[in-house]
C-alpha positions in Angstrom: 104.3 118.6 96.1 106.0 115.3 95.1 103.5 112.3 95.3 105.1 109.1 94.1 102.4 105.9 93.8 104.8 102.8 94.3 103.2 99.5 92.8 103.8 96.0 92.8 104.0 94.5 89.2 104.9 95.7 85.4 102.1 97.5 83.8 101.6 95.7 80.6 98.0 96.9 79.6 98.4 99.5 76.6 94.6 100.9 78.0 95.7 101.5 81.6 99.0 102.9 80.5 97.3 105.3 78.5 94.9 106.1 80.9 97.8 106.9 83.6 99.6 108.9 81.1 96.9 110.8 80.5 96.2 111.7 84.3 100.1 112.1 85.0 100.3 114.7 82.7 97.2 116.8 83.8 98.9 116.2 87.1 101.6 118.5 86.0 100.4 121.6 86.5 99.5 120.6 89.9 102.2 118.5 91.3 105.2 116.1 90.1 104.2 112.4 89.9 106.4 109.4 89.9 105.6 105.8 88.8 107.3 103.2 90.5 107.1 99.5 90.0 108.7 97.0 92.2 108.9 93.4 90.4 106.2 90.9 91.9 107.7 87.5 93.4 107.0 84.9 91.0 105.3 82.3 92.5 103.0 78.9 92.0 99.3 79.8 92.2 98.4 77.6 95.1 100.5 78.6 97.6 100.0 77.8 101.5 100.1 80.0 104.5 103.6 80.5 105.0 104.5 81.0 101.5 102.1 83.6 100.8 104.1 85.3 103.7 107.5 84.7 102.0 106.1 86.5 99.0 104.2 89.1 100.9 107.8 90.0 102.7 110.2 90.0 99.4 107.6 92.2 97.6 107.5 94.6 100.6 111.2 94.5 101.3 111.3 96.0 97.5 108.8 98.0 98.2 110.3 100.0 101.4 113.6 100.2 99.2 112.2 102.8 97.2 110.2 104.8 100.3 112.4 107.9 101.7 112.3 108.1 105.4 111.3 111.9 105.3 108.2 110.6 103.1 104.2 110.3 104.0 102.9 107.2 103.1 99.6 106.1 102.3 99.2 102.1 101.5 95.6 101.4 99.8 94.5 98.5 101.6 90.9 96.8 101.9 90.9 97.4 105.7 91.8 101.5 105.4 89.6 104.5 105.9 87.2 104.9 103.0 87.0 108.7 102.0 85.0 110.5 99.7 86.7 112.5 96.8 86.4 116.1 99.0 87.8 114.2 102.1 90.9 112.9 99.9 91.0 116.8 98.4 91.6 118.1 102.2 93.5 115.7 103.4 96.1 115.9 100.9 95.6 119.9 101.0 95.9 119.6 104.8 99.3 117.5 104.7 100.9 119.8 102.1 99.9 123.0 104.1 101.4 121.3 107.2 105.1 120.2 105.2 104.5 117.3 104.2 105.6 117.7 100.6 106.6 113.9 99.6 103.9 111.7 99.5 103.8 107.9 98.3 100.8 106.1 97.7 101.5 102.2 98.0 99.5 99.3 95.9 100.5 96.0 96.7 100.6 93.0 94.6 98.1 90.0 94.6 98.6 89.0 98.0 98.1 92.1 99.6 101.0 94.4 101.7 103.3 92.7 104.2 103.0 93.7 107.7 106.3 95.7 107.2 104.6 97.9 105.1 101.7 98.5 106.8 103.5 99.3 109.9 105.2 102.0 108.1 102.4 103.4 106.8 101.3 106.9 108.2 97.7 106.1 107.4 95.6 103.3 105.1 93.3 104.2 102.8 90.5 101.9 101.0 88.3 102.3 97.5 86.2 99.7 98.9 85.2 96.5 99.9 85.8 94.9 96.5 89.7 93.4 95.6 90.8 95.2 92.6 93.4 94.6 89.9 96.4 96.3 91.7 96.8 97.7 87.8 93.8 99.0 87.0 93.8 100.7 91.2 96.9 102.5 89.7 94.8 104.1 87.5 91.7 105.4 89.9 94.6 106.1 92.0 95.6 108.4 89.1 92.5 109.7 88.9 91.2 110.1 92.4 94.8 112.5 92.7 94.1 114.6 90.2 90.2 115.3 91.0 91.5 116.0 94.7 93.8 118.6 92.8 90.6 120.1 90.6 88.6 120.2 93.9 91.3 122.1 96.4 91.6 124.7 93.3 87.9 125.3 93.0 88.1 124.0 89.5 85.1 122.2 87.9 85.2 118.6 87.2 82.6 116.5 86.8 80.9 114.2 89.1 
């Protein structure tokens, strides 16, 4: 399985980076992960209505850019379905074991995902009610991917 987690934003935080190494490579055994980053759209921080849609749009066109057609995609947004780890597990086992075998998980930047992205998304998926950094939901991205992989192999992880 190729699973690709496309992001908006440079990850600059030595800590998270070494966190998401760390995941990547016990990913390995499992599965080949790819980090993508799209640049984020610099812009003032009070920004009004339409604006915040100009940004939205020029972070999702580079976002879509880097999506195959022939790819699932999953875009983490605050409005998705909330799963618990096990659902995530057989979810992802049950899209692999029906040929789905290039996946992309998509984190947006500050302002959230434009429309276009969302429409092209096969399903959204939330962590929760709460906004998080989009760099530090890289990482319990990460995570969350490789304890789905520990949990359809029967391995132990802890809870």
């Amino acid at each position: 399985m190729n699973i690709t987690i496309v992001s908006v934003g440079k990850l600059k935080e030595k800590y998270l980076k070494m966190g998401i190494d760390e995941y990547v490579k016990r990913l390995g055994g499992y599965a080949k992960m790819d980090l993508m980053e799209v640049p984020d759209e610099k812009a003032p921080e009070q920004l009004s209505e339409a604006e915040m849609e100009i940004v939205k749009k020029k972070e999702g066109e580079r976002i879509l850019s880097k999506i195959n057609p022939d790819t699932y995609v999953i875009a983490l947004a605050i409005n998705g379905k909330m799963k618990t780890s096990e659902q995530m597990s057989a979810d992802l086992e049950s899209l692999m074991t029906y040929g789905k075998s290039k996946i992309a998980f998509v984190i947006g930047g500050s302002l959230g995902l434009h429309d276009d992205v969302l429409n092209r998304a096969d399903e959204l998926q939330s962590f929760g009610k709460m906004t998080l950094p989009h760099q530090l939901m890289k990482l319990v991205l990460v995570e969350q991917i490789y304890r789905s992989f520990r949990i359809m192999k029967g391995e132990p992880y802890h809870k």
